[in-house]
Each structure stands twice: as C-alpha cells, then as structure tokens.
N, C-alpha and C positions, 0 to 999 in steps of 0.2 A: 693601786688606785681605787680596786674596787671595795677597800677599810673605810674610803671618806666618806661614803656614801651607807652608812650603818644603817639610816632610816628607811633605805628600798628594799624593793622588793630583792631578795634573790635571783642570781639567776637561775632561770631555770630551761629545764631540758627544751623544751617547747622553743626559747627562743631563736635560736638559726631556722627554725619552720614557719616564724612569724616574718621574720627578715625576708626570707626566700618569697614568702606570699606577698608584702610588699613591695618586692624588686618588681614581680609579675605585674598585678597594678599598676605599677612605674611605668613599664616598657607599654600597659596594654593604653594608656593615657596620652605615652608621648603619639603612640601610631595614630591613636582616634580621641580626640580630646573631644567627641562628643559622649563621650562614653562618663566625662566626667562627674556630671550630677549622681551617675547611679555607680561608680565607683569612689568618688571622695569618701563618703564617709565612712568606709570599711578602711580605708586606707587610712584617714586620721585617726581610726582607732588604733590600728597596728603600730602607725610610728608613736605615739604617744604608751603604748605598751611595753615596746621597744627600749623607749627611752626611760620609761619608769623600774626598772631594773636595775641591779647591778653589775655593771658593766665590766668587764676587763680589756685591758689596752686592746685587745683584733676588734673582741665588738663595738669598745667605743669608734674606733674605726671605719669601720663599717655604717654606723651609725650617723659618723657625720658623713660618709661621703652619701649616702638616702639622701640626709635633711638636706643636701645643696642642692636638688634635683627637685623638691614639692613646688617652690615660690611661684613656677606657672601658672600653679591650680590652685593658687590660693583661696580662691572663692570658692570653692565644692571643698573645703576640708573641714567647716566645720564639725568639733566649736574648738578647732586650732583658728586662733586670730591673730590675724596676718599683720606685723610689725615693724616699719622700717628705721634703723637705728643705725647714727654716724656716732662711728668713734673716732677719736683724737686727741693728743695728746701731746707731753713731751718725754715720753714712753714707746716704747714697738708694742704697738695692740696686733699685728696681723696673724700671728698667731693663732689669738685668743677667738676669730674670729667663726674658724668652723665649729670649736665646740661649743661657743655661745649660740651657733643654731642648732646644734644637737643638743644642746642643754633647754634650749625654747621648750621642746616636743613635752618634755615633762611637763612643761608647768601649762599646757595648753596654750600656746603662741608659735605662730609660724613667724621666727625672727629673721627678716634679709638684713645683714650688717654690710658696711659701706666703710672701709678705713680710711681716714684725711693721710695725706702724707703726717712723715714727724717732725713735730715742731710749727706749724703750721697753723693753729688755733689762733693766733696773732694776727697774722693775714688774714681767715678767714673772719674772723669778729672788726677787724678792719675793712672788708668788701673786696679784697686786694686776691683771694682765690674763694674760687666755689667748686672743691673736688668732688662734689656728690652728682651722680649724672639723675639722681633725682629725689625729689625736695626728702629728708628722713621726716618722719611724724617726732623721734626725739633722738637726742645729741649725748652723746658720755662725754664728759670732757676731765680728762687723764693731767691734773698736772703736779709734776715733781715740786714738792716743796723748795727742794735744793733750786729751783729757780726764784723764788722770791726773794726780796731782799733782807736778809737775817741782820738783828744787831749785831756790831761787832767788837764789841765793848759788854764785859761782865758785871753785874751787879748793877747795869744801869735802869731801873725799872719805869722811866720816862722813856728812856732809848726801846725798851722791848714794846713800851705799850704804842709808841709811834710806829714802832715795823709791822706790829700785828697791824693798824688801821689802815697803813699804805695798801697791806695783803690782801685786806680783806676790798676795801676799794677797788686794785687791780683785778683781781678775782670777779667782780661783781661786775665790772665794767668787760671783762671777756666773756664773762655770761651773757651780759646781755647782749654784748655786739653780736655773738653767736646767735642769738634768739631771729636778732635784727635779718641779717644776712639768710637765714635759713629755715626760718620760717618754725623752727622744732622747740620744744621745751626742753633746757637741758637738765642733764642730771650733771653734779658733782661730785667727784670721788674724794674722798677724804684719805687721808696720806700715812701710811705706817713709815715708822721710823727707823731706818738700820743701825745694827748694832752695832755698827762702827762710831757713830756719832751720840751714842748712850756711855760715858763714860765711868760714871757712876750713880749710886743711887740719891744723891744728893744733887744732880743733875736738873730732878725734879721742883727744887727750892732755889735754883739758883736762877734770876734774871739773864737773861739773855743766851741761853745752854741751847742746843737746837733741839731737845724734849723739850724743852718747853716754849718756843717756838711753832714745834709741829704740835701740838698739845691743841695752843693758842689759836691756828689754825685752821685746827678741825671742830675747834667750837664754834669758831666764826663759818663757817659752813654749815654746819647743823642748825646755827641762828636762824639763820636768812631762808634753810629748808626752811622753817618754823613759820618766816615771815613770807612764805611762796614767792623768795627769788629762783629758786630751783628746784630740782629732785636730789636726793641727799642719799648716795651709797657708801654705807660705811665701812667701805676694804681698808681702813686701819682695824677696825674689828674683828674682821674675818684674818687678818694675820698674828692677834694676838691671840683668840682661839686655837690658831695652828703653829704659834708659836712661830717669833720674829725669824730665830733658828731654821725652821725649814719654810719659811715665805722665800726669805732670798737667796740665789743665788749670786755672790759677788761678782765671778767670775764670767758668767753673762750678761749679768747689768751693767759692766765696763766696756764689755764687748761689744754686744748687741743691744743694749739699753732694755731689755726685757725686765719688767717691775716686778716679777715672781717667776719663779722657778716654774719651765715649763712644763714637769707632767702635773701642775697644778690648773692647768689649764678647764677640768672638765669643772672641775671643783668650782675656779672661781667661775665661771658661766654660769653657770644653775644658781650661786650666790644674788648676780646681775640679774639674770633669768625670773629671780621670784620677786626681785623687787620691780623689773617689768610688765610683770603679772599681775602685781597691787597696782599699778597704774592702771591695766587693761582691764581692772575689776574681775579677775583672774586668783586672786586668792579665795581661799576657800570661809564661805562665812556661817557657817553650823559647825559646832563640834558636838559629834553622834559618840557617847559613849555606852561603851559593855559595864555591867556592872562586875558578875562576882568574878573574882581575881585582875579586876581593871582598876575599880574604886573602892575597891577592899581584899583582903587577901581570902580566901575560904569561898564557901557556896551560902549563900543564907540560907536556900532553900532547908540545905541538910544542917546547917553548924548552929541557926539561930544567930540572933544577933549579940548575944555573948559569948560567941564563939569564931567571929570572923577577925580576923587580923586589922585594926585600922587604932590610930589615936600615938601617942609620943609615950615614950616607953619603947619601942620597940624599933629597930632597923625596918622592919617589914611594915609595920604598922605607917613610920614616919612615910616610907617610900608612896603609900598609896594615898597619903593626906596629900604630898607636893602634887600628884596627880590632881587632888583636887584641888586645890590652892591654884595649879596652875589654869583651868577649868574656869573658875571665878576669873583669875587675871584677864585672861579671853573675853569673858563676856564684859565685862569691866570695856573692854576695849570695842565691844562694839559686836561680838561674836555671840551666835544665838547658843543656845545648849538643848541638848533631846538626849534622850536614852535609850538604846535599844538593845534588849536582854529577851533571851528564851526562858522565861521562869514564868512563874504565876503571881500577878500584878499586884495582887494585897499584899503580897510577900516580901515582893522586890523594891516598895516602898516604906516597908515600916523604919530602915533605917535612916532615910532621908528625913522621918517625922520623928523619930526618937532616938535613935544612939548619940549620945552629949558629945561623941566625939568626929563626926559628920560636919563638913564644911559646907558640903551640899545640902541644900533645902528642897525642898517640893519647890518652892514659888523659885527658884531660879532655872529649872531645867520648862523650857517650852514646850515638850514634847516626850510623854512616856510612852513607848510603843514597846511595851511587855507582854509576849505572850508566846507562845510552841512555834510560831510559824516561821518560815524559812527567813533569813535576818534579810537576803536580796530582797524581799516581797517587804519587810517590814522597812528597809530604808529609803524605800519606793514610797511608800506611806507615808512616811517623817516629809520625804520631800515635797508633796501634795499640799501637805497639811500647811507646812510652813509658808510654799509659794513660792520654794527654790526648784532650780534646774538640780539634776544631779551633782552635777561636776562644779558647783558649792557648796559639798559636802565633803568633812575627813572622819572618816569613822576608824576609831579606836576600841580594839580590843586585842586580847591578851593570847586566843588563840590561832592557832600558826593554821589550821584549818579552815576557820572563819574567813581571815583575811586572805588564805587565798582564793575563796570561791568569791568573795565580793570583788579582788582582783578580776578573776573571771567573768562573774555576770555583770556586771558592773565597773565597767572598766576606767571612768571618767569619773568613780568616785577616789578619794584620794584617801590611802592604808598604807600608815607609815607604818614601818616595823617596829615590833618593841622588843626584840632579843628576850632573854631568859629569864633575866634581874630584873625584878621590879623598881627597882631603886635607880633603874635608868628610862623610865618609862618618860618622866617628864620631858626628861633633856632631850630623850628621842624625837617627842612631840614637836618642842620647838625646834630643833637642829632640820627636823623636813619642810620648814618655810611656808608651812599650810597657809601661815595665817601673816604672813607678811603684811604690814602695810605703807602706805604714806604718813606724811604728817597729819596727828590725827587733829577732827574737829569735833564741834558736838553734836552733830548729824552723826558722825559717825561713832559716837557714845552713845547714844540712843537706838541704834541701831537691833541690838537685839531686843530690846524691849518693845520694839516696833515687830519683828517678826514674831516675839510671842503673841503679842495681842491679836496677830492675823490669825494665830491656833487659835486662840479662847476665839473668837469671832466667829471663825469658822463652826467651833464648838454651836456657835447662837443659831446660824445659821442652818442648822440641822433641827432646832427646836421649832424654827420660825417658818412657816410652810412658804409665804409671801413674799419675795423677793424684794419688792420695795420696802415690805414695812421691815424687812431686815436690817436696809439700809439706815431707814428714822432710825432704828433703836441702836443704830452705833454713835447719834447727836455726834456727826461729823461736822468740822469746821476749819473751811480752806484759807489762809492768808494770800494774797495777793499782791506782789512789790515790786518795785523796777531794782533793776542790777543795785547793789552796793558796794561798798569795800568790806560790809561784815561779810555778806552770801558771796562775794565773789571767787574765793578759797572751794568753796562746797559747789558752784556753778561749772567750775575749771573740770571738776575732777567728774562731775558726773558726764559733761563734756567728753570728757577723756575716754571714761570706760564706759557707759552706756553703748549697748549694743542690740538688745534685741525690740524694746521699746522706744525704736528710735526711726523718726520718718527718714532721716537725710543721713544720719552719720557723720557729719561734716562735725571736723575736731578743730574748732576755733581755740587759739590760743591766748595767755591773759592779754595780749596786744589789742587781737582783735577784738574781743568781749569791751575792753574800753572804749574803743571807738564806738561799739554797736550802744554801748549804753550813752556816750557823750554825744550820740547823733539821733536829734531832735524825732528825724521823721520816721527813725527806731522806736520799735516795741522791746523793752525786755523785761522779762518776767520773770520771777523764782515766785516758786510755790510751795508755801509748807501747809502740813496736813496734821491734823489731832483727834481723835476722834473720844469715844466714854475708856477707852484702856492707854490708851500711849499718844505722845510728841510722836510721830512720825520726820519729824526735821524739814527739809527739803527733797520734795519728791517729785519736782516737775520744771525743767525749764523752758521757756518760750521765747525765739528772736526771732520780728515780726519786718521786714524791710517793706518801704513805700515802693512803687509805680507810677509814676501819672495818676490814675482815681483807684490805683488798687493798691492793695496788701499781698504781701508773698510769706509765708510762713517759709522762714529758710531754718530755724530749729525749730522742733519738736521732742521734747525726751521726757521720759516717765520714770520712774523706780517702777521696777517687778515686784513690788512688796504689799503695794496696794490696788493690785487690778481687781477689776470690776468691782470698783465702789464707784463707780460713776464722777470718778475724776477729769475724765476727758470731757465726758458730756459739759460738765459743772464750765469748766476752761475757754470751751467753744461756746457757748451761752456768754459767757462774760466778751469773751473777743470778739463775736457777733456786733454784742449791744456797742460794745467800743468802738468799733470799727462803723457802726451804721451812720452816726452823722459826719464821719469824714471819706468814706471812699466809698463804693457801688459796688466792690464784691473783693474776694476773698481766694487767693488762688492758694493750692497746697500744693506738694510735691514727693512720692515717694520715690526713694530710689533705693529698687532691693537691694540686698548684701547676701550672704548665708545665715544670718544671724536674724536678721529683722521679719523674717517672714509674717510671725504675728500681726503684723500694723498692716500687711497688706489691704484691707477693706479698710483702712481708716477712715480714710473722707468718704468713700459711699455711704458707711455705718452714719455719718452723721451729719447727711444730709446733702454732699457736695457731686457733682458731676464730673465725667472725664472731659479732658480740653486740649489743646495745643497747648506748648508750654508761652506765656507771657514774652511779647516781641522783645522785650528787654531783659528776660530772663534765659538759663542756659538749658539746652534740650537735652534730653537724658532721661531716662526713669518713666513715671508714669504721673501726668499732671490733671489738676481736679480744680474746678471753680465754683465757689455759691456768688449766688448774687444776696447780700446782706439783707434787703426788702423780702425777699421773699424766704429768710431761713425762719424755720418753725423752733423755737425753742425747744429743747431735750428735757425731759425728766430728769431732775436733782434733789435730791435727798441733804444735801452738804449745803451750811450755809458760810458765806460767801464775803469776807473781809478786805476787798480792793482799797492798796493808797495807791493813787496817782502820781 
C-alpha cells in the first residue's frame, strides 16, 4: 500500500509517538471538552501529520480508527474543515468510508461520510427515502454504467447516439432530484470499464461496443461538470493510471458489488479526498520552488550557467525543463509561482534572464526570496508577501533535508517527495494532488496574476509612507452587479470554499442563489476588482434579504487576496446609499467558526452597533445594526462601477 503513495512523506520513526500524543489529546477532550479551544489545534496538527506520511496497512489502521473519533471537535481543529458527504450508489461504498476520513486528515478536511443504502439513489432523487440523519453539504453519486441502457445492435451509430442522450438525461435527472431532496451538491463519478467487456482494440471504432458507450458516457459527465450540473470525479482515470488489471477485482464485484479491489481503498480516498479539498478551497495555490538541482541540474553558484544541466539534449537536462514546463502549466491554470533558494540573489537570477534554454522568466515567478536564511523563515516571507495562509503553499525541492525540516516547522505547508530521479520530479508533483481543481473559469485563470500584483503592490507600499495615497496609486476600480448566469459558476464556488473572510459561512446552493437573485426584495451582488497591475476577477459576494423597513446581510464573503484595500469600506458606502431610500437601517450578523475569526470586528470597524437578533430573523452568533441616516461614509480610494 505504502508504493501508492510515492509523493509522501516517509514513514518515519517519530510516527507511533505522534499517534500516542494524539490518542492522549483524544481521551483528554472526550473527559473535558472544555479543554477544546486550547487543545484542537495541537491535535489538528498531529492527525494531519499522521496522515501526511506513508502509511503501512497497522497504521493505516490506526489512523482511521483516530479520524472516527475528531467529528465532535470539529470546531477547535482548525484549519481541518469540517465536511459532510453522502455516498451512494449502485456499488458497496461502505468500505471506502473510513479511509475516505482518514484520507480527509491529509488534504486538511475533517470528512464525516454518511452511506445511502445500495441501489437506492432512485428513491432518494425521487423523495421516496432520506437515509442521511442529517442534511450532507455534498453527495458522490456512484453509478455503474452496466445500469444504463446500452445499444444493443452493432454498427448502429443513431441507435448509440440515442442511448448516450437517454444516459445522459437519466443521469441528469438523478442529479438533480438528489440536489432536490438533500439539499447537497453532487459530485459524479465517471465509470472505468472492465476488461471483460473490452474485446478488442477495434472495440474503440466500432458503434454501439460498451467502450464506447462508457467512453460516450464519461464525456457526457465531464460536459455538464463544464456546464455546473455537478462536480466531476474522474475514477475512470484513476483506474487507468493503475491499470484496469489491478482496479478490479472480479471476484468481489459479483460477490459483494465492490467497484475496486479493496486494499485500494486508502488510495482511492485521498484521490476523492483532494478533489474535496478543491471544493473546500483546500488546494494548495502557490507553487514555492528550490532552484539548483529543482530547476536545473548543478549549483549555479559553483558550475555557472554553462555549466548546469538544463535544455533538450540531454535525459537530465529534459527532466528539469518538464519541471519547468510543468510550473508554467500551474500558473496557466491559475497558480501563483515564487522561489525560494539559499544562494545569493544576483546569482540565482541570471538564468531566468539569460540561459536561451530556461522556460522560466523573471516576470512569471511572483516572488524571489533568495538569500542564506533558514528556508522555514523564508517561506514564511513568501507567505506574507503574497497574502496567503501557509497551508496554500507546496514547496518543492530536491533535498531530502530541506523537506524534512519544513515537514517539521511547518507542518500545513505541503512537501511532496521527489525520490532520487529527476526525471520523476514532475509526475511526482502532480501525482500529490497539491493543486487539484474544479472546473476551471477565468477568475480562476487570473488568479495568479492577481497574487502577483499584490507582491509588486506590496513592493509600492514600502516606498509610499501614506497609506491612503498608497491606496490612489494602485487607480483601483470595483464593478458592481446583481447575480447572472455568467458570475454565477464563480459565485457558487467562492460560496462553497470561502472561509475565513466570511461573516455567516452559510453555503447556498445553485438552487438557492437563483431564487435569492429572481427575488425582487433580494440584494445580490458579485464584485470584481482591477486595479494599475491585474483583473482581480471576482472578489466579493453580497446577499442582502428585506424585513419589514430593514435589510439583513445574510452573505458576506471576500477573497483573502485583496485585504485591506478598502474593499469592504468601498461595499458598505454603496449599500448604505442603496439602502437609505428604501429601508431605515441595516442589520448584520456574525456567526463565528474556527476559521472566520478575522471578520470578528466587522460591523463595529464600520460603523454598526450590537443588537438583539431581528424578530423575524434566527438567534445565534453575534448581531449588529446601523440606522442608514445616521451612517458616516468610510474613506475609499477605489472607484466605483454599480449596474442596477
């Protein structure tokens, strides 16, 4: 088991001492759970440490029987974020169930799964059962292709293309009933094909063959991921990486209907696992790399730059170009880039500005942090600079030292292994799922060039003594809009993962979002942001519900990418003046989390009072009211693009 897992850490000796300290914590939590604030997070370090290892069969073991024990404490473990997920299907999921929460620990999610009975998706997308004893946030929905109705006539290519659209209809229609009934967004798994029903290679060409049927199928499921009917898991992919050969076992899927061989179990969880993580904004969005022997083979310091390994010609050479190649792909996709190297900085740059055989440029990496000092101190830096939390960060480098002391001090930053061979460095990168995502949009293609520009900014903002006039000199400019069907893809997702810039946390689904924008006496708002360096995309959403003469701010969310540029101020200023000739004041609501604590002062900071919660609204958290006449407008630097 523990070969699948090439990209972790090793095990190491330490780990049964980490376990044992864990258990402690465990037992000292159930006796006195007031003890929890000031032991959660020693504890969410351990099990996420735990499970970032490579595991062999006792400690995987071991490991899930911990993770069933956290879900009590789920609120004191941040920045494990707590998950609830129904599986179902026409498959035996129950299995898979405890390693999918031992698989959670890694990717930073405390996952509670919930198994439907089997076969049962039909029922419950019809109303007819509701086996969850409470509501999942999202649904896996497991179904065997062998249940769809397959042409049954060869060479008919009307006959095949009518089964795929029944399929794809049927499908669509148990998604949503599921949606209907349970409140959850679901994901869809895509279907590998057993080798029994591949008969040959010409299989591929031929209408109506059941490759190409399941082919047919899994494109129509990645469509509709594309078109945000679902979330889109592609366990036909993960099986032909692992080869169809050792996915199935026959001999249990006749038996017990298990869809893969069960000591595959921890493997496909962490697969599940990291694309719940790109949901929960849990992937990691900086990639920190090492330069000499990372992105080039040699030291520059010593070999010069006609002397290091890199360019075609060469095995070694090619091995560190994919490195880079892969680097650009990332950011391409939305991933910031920084480097952090112990050398001397005029040094560790000349190749980025002059070796003709360099992929990498100056103007793509965000962030050079070059210099003697210890790499934990320096990726502490990168993180600052950028305006990320640690733990979205994966820092790549080459030696086995390095990564493990960053393991150590820094434990929630993410260090895939790279083995010995350069020439496997890439694949390793991607095989650890750092950088998983959703279906992408162009918020999130823009993305890295939005956290560069907060480096160079930042860069200004050290030149400029004046705080405000820092602010003019970034000629910031906010757009202003109600929900659409372009923004509502980008509205969903920050929805979804937004966490610690966020007043309420409340995860409305594309159901509810439509209603809140098709009703009248609704505010909804997307906000995107540009300033003199980058599109920023969409960095802010607002749903604004009526009262009798008031307003209730029921979302609130930000992106972390652009604090303190006076976007909140800019937001409240506009919903002020909105709000003043139709209602008399303005109530807000925070309800803490582990994660949100930042926003606690939000409404004091700007200008609102404490209150009872609104007789028509629900008590909980901590409620604040202005009265619209009497709010002073905030200082704003940003100007200000509202359609109605």
């Amino acid at each position: 088991m523990a070969t699948d897992f090439e990209w972790k850490a090793p095990l190491t000796a330490g780990w049964a001492a980490m376990h044992a300290e864990a258990v402690g914590l465990l037992r000292q939590l159930h006796a006195d759970s007031a003890v929890a604030p000031t032991l959660g997070p020693r504890l969410a370090e351990l099990v996420h440490r735990l499970a970032s290892e490579r595991l062999g069969p006792m400690e995987q073991l071991r490991l899930e029987k911990l993770a069933a024990q956290l879900w009590p404490f789920r609120g004191h473990l941040a920045p494990l974020r707590p998950l609830t997920l129904g599986l179902m299907g026409s498959q035996t999921l129950d299995l898979f169930a405890a390693p999918l929460r031992a698989a959670g620990l890694a990717r930073l999610l405390l996952i509670e799964p919930m198994v439907a009975p089997l076969g049962s998706a039909a029922a419950i997308a019809h109303g007819q059962e509701q086996p969850f004893a409470t509501a999942p946030e999202l649904v896996l929905l497991w179904q065997d292709v062998d249940l769809l109705q397959r042409p049954t006539v060869l060479l008919d290519h009307a006959a095949e293309q009518a089964a795929l659209a029944a399929a794809g209809g049927y499908l669509q229609d148990l998604a949503e009933g599921i949606r209907v009934h349970t409140g959850a967004r679901v994901i869809v798994a895509t279907t590998p094909l057993p080798r029994r029903m591949r008969v040959g290679s010409a299989d591929a060409a031929t209408a109506g063959t059941a490759q190409r049927f399941t082919d047919g199928v899994n494109r129509i499921i990645a469509e509709k991921a594309r078109a945000q009917h679902w979330l889109l898991w592609d366990v036909a992919g993960l099986a032909a990486d692992l080869g169809y050969a050792r996915w199935f076992d026959p001999a249990w899927f006749f038996e017990a209907k298990l869809p893969f061989r069960a000591d595959l179990n921890p493997l496909v969880g962490d697969h599940l696992a990291r694309l719940l993580a790109a949901y929960a904004g849990k992937s990691r969005r900086a990639l920190v790399l090492d330069l000499d022997n990372t992105l080039w083979g040699g030291v520059i310091g010593d070999d010069g730059m006609a002397g290091i390994q890199l360019g075609q010609g060469s095995a070694a050479g090619e091995s560190f170009l994919a490195v880079q190649a892969l680097a650009l792909e990332l950011r391409r996709r939305g991933v910031v880039l920084a480097v952090c190297s112990k050398n001397d900085a005029a040094v560790a740059r000349e190749p980025f500005r002059d070796h003709p055989d360099m992929l990498l440029r100056e103007e793509h990496v965000a962030v050079f942090q070059v210099s003697w000092e210890d790499k934990a101190t320096s990726l502490q830096a990168i993180a600052q600079t950028l305006g990320l939390a640690l733990e979205s960060l994966a820092f790549v480098d080459d030696n086995p030292a390095e990564r493990a002391r960053i393991r150590q001090e820094l434990p929630f930053v993410a260090v895939p292994e790279l083995g010995q061979r350069a020439a496997e460095y890439a694949d390793l990168i991607v095989a650890s799922g750092a950088f998983e995502h959703l279906a992408l949009n162009t918020d999130d293609l823009s993305r890295a060039q939005s956290y560069a520009a907060g480096a160079k900014s930042a860069e200004i903002r050290t030149r400029i003594g004046h705080y405000e006039d820092y602010l003019r000199s970034l000629q910031m400019t906010m757009r202003v809009q109600p929900f659409d069907a372009t923004g509502m893809p980008r509205i969903a997702q920050l929805i979804g993962k937004s966490n610690q810039f966020n007043l309420t946390t409340r995860r409305h689904d594309a159901g509810a979002l439509a209603k809140f924008a098709a009703d009248p006496d609704s505010l909804c708002w997307q906000v995107r942001l540009t300033d003199t360096f980058a599109d920023h995309g969409m960095i802010a959403v607002l749903i604004v519900r009526q009262a009798r003469d008031a307003w209730i701010i029921d979302t609130w969310l930000q992106s972390c990418r652009i604090l303190q540029r006076g976007v909140e101020q800019t937001l409240m200023n506009l919903l002020i003046k909105t709000a003043g000739p139709r209602v008399a004041r303005v109530y807000g609501q925070y309800r803490p989390t582990a994660r949100n604590g930042m926003v606690k002062d939000f409404f004091p900071g700007l200008g609102f009072h404490p209150c009872e919660a609104p007789a028509s609204d629900e008590p909980g958290g901590e409620w604040f009211v202005v009265e619209t006449a009497a709010f002073t407008p905030l200082f704003s630097a940003i100007e200000v693009r509202h359609t109605d």
